[in-house]
KEGULUM-887942 format. One record per residue (C-alpha): residue number from 1; x negated, y, z. Coordinates in Angstrom, 3 decimals. Layout:
// residues N
<pt NUM,<X,Y,Z>>,
...
This chain:
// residues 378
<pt 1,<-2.992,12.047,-35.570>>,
<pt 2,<-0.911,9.613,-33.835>>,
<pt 3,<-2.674,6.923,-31.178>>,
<pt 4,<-2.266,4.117,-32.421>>,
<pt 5,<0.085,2.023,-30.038>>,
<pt 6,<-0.578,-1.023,-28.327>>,
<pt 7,<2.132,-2.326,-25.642>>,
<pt 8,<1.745,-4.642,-23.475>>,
<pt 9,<4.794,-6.052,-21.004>>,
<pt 10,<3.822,-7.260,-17.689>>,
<pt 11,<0.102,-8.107,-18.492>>,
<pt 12,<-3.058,-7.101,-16.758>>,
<pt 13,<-0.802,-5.177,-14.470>>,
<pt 14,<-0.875,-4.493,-10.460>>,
<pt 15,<0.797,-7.615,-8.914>>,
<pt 16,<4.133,-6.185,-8.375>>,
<pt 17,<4.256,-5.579,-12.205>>,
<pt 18,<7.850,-7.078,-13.808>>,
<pt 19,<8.943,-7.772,-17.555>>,
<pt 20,<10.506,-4.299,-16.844>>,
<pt 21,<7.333,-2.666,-16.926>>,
<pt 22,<5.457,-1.878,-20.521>>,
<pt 23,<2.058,-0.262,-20.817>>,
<pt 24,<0.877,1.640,-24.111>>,
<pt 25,<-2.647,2.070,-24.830>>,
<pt 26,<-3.828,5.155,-25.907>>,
<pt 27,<-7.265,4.335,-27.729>>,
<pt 28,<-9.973,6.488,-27.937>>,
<pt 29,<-11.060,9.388,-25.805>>,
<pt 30,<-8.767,11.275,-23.530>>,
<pt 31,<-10.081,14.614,-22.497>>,
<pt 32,<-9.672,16.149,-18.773>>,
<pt 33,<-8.022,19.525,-18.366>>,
<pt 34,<-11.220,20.137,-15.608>>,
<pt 35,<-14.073,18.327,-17.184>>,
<pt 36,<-14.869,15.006,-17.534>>,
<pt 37,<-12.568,12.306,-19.891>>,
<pt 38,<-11.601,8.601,-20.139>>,
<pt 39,<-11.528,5.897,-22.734>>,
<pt 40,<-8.610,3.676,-24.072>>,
<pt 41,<-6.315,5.184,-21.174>>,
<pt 42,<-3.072,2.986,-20.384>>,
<pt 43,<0.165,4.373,-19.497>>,
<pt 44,<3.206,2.467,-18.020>>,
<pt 45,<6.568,3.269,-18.141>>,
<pt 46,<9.711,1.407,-17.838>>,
<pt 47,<13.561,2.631,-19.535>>,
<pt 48,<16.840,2.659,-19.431>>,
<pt 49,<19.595,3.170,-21.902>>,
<pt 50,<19.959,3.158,-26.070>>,
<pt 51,<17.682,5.005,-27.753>>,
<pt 52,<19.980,6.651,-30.963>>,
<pt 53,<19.090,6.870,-34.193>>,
<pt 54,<18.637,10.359,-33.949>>,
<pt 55,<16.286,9.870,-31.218>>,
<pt 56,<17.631,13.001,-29.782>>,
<pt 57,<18.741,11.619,-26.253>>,
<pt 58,<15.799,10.879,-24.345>>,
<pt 59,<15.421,11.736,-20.745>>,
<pt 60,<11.910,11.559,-19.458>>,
<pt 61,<11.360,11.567,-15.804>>,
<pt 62,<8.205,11.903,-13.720>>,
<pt 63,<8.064,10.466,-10.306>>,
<pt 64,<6.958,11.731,-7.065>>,
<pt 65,<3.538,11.113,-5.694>>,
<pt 66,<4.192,6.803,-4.765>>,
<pt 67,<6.388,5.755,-7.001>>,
<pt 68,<6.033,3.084,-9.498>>,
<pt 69,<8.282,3.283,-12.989>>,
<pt 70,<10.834,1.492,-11.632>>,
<pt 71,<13.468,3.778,-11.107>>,
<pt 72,<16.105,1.807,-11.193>>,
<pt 73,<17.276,-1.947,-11.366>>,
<pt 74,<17.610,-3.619,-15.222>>,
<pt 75,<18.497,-7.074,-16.866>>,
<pt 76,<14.526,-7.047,-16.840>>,
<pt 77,<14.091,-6.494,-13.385>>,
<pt 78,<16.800,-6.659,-11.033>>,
<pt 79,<15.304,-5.677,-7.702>>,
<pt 80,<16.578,-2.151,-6.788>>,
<pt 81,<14.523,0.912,-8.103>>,
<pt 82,<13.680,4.123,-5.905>>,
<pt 83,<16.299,6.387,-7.691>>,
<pt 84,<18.875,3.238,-7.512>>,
<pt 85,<21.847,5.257,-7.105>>,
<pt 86,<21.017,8.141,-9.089>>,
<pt 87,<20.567,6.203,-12.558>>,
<pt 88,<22.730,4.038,-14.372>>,
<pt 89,<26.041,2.855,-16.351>>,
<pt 90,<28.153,5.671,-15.352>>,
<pt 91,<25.785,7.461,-12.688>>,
<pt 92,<24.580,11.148,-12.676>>,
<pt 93,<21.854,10.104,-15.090>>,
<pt 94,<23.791,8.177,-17.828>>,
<pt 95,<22.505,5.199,-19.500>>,
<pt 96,<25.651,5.278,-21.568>>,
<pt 97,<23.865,8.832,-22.741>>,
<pt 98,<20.635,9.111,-22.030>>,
<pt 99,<17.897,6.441,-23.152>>,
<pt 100,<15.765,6.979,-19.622>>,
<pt 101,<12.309,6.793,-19.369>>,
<pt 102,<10.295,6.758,-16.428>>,
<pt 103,<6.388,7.267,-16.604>>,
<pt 104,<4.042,5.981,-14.146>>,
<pt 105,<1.659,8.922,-13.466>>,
<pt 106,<-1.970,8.524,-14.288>>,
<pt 107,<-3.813,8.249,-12.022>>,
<pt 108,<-1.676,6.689,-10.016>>,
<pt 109,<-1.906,2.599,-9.367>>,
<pt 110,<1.298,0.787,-11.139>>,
<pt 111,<-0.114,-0.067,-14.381>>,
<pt 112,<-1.431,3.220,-15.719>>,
<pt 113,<-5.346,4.271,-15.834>>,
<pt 114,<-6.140,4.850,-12.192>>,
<pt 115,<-8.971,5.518,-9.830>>,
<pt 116,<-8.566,1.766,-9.116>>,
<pt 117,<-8.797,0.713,-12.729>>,
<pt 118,<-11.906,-0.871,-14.636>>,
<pt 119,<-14.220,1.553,-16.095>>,
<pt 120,<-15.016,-0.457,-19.437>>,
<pt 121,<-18.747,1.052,-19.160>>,
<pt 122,<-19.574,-0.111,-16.005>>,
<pt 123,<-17.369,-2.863,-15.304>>,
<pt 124,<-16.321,-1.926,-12.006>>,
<pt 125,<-13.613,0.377,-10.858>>,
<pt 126,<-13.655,3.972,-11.596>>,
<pt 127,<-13.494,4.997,-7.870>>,
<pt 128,<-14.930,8.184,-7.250>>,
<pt 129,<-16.110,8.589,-10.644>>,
<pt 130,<-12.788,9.134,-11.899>>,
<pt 131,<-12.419,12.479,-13.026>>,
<pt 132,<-10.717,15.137,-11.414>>,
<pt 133,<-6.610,15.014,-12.242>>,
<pt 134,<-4.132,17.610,-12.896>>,
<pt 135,<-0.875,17.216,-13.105>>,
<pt 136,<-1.461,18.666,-16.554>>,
<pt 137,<-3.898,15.534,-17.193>>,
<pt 138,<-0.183,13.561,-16.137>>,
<pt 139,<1.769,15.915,-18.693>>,
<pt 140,<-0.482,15.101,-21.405>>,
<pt 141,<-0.544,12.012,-21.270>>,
<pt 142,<3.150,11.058,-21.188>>,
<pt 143,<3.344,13.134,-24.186>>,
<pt 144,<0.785,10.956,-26.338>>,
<pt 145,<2.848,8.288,-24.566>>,
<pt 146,<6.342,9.416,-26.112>>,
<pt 147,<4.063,9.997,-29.678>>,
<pt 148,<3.356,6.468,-29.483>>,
<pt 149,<6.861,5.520,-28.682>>,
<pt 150,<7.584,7.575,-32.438>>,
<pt 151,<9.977,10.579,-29.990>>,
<pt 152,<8.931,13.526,-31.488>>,
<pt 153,<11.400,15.677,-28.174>>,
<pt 154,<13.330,15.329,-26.026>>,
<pt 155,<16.537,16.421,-24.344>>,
<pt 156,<15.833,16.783,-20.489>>,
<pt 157,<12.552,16.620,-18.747>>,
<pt 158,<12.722,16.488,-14.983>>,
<pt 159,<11.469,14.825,-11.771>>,
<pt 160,<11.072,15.216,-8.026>>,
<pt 161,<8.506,16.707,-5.620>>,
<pt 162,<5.346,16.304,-7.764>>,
<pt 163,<7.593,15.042,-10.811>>,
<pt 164,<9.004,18.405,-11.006>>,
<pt 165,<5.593,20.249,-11.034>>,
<pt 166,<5.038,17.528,-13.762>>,
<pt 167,<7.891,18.419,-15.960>>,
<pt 168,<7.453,21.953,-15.701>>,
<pt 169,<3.845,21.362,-16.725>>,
<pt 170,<4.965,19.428,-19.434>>,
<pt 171,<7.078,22.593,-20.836>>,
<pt 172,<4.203,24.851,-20.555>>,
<pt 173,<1.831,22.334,-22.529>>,
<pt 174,<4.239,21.254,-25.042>>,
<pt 175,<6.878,24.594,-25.470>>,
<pt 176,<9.669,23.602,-28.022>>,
<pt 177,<9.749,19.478,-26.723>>,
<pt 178,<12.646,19.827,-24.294>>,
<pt 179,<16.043,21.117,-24.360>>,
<pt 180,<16.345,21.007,-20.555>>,
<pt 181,<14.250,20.736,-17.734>>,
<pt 182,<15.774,19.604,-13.950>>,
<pt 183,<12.974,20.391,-11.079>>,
<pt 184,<14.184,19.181,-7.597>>,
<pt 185,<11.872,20.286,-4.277>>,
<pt 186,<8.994,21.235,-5.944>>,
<pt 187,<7.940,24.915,-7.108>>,
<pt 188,<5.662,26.577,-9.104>>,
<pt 189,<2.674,26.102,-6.886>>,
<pt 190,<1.989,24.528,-3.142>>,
<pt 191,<2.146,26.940,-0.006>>,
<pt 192,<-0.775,27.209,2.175>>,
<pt 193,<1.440,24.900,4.562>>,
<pt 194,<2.084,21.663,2.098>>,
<pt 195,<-1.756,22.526,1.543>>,
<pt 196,<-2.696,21.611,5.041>>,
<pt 197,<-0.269,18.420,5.422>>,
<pt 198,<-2.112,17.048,2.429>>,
<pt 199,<-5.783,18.203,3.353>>,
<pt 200,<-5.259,16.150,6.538>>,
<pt 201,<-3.950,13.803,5.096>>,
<pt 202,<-6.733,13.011,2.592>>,
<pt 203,<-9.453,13.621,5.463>>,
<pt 204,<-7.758,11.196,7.488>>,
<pt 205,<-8.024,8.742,4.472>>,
<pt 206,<-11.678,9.685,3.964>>,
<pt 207,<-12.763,9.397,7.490>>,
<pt 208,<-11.805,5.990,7.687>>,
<pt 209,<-15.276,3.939,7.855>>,
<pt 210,<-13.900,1.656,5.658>>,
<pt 211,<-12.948,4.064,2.534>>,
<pt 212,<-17.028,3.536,1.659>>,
<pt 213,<-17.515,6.334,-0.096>>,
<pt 214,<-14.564,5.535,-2.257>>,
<pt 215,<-16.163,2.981,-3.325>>,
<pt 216,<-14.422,0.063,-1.251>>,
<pt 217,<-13.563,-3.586,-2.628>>,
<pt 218,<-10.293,-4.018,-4.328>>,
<pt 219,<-7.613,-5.109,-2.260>>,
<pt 220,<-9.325,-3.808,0.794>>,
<pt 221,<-10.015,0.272,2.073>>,
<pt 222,<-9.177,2.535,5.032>>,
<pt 223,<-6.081,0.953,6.100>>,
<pt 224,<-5.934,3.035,9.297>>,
<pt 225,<-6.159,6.136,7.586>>,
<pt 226,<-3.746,5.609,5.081>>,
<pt 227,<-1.813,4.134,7.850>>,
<pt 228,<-2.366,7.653,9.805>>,
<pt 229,<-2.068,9.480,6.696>>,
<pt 230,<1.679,8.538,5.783>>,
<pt 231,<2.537,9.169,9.163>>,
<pt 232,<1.811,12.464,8.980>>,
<pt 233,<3.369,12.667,5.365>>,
<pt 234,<6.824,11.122,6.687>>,
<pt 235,<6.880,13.788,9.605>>,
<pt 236,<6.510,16.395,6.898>>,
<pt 237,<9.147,14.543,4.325>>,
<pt 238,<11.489,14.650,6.881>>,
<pt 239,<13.485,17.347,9.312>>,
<pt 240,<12.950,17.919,12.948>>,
<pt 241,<16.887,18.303,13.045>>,
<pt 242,<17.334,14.769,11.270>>,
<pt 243,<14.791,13.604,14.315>>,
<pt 244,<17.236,14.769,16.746>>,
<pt 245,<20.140,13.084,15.537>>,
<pt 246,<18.680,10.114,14.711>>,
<pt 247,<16.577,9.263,17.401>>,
<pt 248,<17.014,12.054,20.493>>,
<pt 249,<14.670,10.705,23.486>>,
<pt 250,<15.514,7.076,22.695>>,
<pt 251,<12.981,4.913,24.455>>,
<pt 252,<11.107,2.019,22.520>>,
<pt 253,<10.531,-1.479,24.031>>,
<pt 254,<7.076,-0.121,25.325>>,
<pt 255,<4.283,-2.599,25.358>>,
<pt 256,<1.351,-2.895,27.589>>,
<pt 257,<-1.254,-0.614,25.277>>,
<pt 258,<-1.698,2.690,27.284>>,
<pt 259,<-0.621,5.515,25.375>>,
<pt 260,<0.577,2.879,22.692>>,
<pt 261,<4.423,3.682,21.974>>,
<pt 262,<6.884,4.672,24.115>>,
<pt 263,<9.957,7.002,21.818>>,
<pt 264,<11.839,5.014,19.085>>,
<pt 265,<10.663,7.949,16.562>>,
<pt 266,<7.319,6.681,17.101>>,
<pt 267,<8.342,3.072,16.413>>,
<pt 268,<10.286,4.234,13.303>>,
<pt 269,<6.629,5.924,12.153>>,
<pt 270,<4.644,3.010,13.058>>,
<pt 271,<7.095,0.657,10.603>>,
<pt 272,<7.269,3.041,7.875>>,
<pt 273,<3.546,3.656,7.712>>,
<pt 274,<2.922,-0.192,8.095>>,
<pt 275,<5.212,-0.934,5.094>>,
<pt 276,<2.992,1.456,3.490>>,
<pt 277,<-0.744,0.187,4.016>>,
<pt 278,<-1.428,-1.986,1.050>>,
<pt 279,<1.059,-0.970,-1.547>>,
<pt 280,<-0.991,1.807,-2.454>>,
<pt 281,<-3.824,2.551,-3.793>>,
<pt 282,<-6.301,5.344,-1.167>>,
<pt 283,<-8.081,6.493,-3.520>>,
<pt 284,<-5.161,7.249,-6.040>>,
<pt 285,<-3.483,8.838,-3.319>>,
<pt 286,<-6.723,11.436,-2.754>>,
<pt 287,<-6.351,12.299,-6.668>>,
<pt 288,<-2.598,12.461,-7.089>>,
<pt 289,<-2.557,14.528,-3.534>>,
<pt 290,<-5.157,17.123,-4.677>>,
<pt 291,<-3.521,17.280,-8.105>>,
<pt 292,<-0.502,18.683,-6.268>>,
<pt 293,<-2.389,21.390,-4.355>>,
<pt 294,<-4.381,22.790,-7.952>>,
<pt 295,<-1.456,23.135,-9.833>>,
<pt 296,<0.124,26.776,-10.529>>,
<pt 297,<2.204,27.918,-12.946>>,
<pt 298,<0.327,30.804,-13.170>>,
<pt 299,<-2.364,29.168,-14.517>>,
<pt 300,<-1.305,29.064,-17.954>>,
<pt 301,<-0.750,32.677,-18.754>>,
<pt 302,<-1.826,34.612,-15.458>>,
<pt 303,<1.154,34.861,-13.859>>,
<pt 304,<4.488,32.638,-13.401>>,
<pt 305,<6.253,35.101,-15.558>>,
<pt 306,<3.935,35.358,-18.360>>,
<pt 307,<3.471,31.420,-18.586>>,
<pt 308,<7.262,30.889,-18.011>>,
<pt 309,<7.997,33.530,-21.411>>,
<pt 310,<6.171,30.975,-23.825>>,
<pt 311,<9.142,28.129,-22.707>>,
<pt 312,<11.518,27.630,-25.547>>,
<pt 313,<13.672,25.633,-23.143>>,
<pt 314,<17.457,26.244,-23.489>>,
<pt 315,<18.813,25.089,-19.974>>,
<pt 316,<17.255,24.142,-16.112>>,
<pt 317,<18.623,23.110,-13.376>>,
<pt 318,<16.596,23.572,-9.882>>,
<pt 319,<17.758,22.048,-6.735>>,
<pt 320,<16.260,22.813,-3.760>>,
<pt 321,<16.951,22.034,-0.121>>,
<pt 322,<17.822,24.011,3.283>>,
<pt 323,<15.427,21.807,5.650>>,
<pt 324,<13.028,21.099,3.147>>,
<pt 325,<9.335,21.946,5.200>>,
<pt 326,<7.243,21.066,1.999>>,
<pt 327,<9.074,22.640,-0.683>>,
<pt 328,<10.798,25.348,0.910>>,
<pt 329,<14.033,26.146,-0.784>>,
<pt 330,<12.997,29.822,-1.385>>,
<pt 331,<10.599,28.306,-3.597>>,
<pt 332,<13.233,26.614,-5.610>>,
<pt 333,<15.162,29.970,-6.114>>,
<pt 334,<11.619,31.895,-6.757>>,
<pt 335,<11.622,29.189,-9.466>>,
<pt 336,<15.339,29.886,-10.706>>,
<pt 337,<14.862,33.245,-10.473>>,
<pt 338,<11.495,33.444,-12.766>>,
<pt 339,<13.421,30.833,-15.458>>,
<pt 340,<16.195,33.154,-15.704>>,
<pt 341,<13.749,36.400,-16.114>>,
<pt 342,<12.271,33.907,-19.031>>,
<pt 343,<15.772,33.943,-20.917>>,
<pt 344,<16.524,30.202,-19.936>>,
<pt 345,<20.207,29.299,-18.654>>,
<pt 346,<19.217,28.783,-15.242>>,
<pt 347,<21.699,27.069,-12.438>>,
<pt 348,<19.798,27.008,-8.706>>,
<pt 349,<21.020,24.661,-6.511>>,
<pt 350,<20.475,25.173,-2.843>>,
<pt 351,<21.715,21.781,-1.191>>,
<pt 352,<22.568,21.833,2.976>>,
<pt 353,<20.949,18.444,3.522>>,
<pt 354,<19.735,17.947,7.019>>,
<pt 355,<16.995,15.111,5.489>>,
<pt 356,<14.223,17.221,4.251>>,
<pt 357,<12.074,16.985,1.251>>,
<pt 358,<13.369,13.104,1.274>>,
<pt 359,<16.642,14.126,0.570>>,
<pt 360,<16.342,13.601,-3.152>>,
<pt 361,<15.790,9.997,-2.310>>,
<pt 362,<18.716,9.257,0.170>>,
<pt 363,<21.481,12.154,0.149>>,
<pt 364,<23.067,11.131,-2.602>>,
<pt 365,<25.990,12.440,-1.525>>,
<pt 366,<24.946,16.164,-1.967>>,
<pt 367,<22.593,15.170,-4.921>>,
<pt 368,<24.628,12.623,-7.339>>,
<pt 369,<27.480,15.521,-7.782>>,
<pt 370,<24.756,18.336,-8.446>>,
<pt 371,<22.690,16.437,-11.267>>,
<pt 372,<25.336,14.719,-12.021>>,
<pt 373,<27.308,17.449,-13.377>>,
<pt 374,<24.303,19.686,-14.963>>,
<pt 375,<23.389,16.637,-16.985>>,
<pt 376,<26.800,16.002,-17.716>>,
<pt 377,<27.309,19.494,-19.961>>,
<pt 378,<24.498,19.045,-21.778>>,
């Protein structure tokens, strides 16, 4: 059966929610991939485009780990999105083709059900007590999401970084629902490196006094580790040759704090991480991070080739990049390589971007032209 659908449009919503942003209930019980499940669990999303009345040109992108929905700007919400210059009138991802639409992960904290949100039993926040996520919990649910929305398929899944580890579990869930899928820096599973960025990262966040537990008052948490925490992650989104160009031994206006900062790469750190502290939710950043490091394609058949033969896709695309740390590119042509063994029309990508595993977000020189013109032939 279908779940009934209930949307709401800017109501009950984080406070940076817009008229841009819509949130479907999905009543009842949703079930856990590891245990566990949740009741009357709400999904955001915002779009983009026509839908046509064959409903046969949808485009469903998953985000990274941070993002909201808001991919991109709209006569609902003008304010730039995080994929700004990737999607649009006339852009690599077509509006004039494609009815976009762009799901807020759950578990993450932009509108959809969320470590943060109220568990209706208890009346407090799920906190801890939420259960343990998988990216295949994230699949799932933007699948009852599109049911809802009455699109039985689509045309092209795809997504960044954790998106793409979303979209290809999507594929493997749901075989048959996509024509295309377009993974960019992610892989098939985590490397014991992207691992250990992330362990830290959520030990910093958890060592904080103030995380409680997880069980800190909204608004408030362990500012300094999440302030710690995306420092570490930028170092690791980035590439020690972009450092070098862009900031060399430059000196900072040094205050009086001893060993307080003295190198304009740590000032750049300190803003970015400050900029950060607030917007996000700490304990939807220890879930979404973790569901990153479980997930394996080889999970779902005991090995990447045996789950990748049950994909009735007809096209990828997989774009990877030569300074990516996180990601490493010869992860993206592992990826290629196994989607190709699988009988799908593969193209790999591999994109000389000196930015990292960020590149996605601001090379758009190197990465309009490349989705661009995969999307383009479908």
């Amino acid at each position: 059966m279908k779940p009934h659908l209930t949307v709401h449009s800017g109501a009950q919503l984080a406070p940076a929610a817009s008229a841009a942003r819509h949130v479907v209930t999905l009543p009842g019980t949703f079930a856990m991939r590891l245990g566990g499940e949740l009741q009357d669990v709400q999904i955001a999303y915002e779009s983009w485009g026509r839908l046509n009345a064959a409903k046969d040109n949808v485009l469903l992108l998953f985000t990274g780990l941070s993002p909201s929905a808001h991919a991109a700007s709209s006569g609902e919400d003008p304010t730039p999105g995080w994929w700004e210059e990737m999607l649009g009138p006339d852009k690599s991802i077509d509006t004039h083709r494609f009815h976009i639409i762009c799901v807020n992960s759950l578990g993450s904290c932009f509108g959809s059900t969320g470590p943060a949100s109220l568990d209706a039993r208890s009346g407090k926040a799920y906190g801890p007590a939420f259960p343990t996520l998988t990216l295949e919990d994230v699949a799932a649910a933007a699948h009852m999401l599109l049911q809802s929305l009455g699109i039985p398929r689509v045309k092209v899944v795809m997504g960044p970084s954790m998106g793409g580890m979303s979209a290809l579990a999507y594929v493997l869930m749901h075989p048959g629902s996509a024509d295309a899928l377009v993974s960019i820096s992610s892989a098939t599973h985590s490397e014991p490196f992207s691992i250990a960025v992330r362990s830290l990262q959520r030990e910093l966040i958890r060592s904080d006094g103030a995380w409680q537990g997880g069980h800190y008052p909204s608004g408030e948490g362990p500012r300094e580790g999440m302030r710690l925490a995306r420092k570490l992650g930028m170092i690791s989104y980035r590439s020690a040759k972009e450092w070098v160009e862009r900031f060399g031994r430059e000196r900072a206006h040094a205050g009086s704090e001893p060993f307080g900062t003295e190198f304009e790469v740590e000032a750049y750190l300190e803003s970015r991480a400050q900029a950060f502290v607030g917007s996000f939710d700490p304990n939807s950043y220890l879930y979404l991070s973790r569901a990153m490091d479980l997930f394996d394609v080889a999970d779902h058949g005991g090995s990447v080739d045996k789950a990748l033969s049950r994909l009735k896709l007809k096209q990828a695309l997989v774009v990877g990049v030569d300074t990516d740390i996180l990601f490493p590119v010869h992860q993206q042509q592992s990826l290629a390589q196994a989607l190709t063994r699988a009988g799908v029309e593969t193209r790999f990508v591999d994109l000389p971007s000196k930015q990292g595993h960020d590149s996605f977000l601001v090379d758009m020189e190197h990465f309009r032209p490349a989705v661009g013109e995969f999307l383009a032939a479908l």
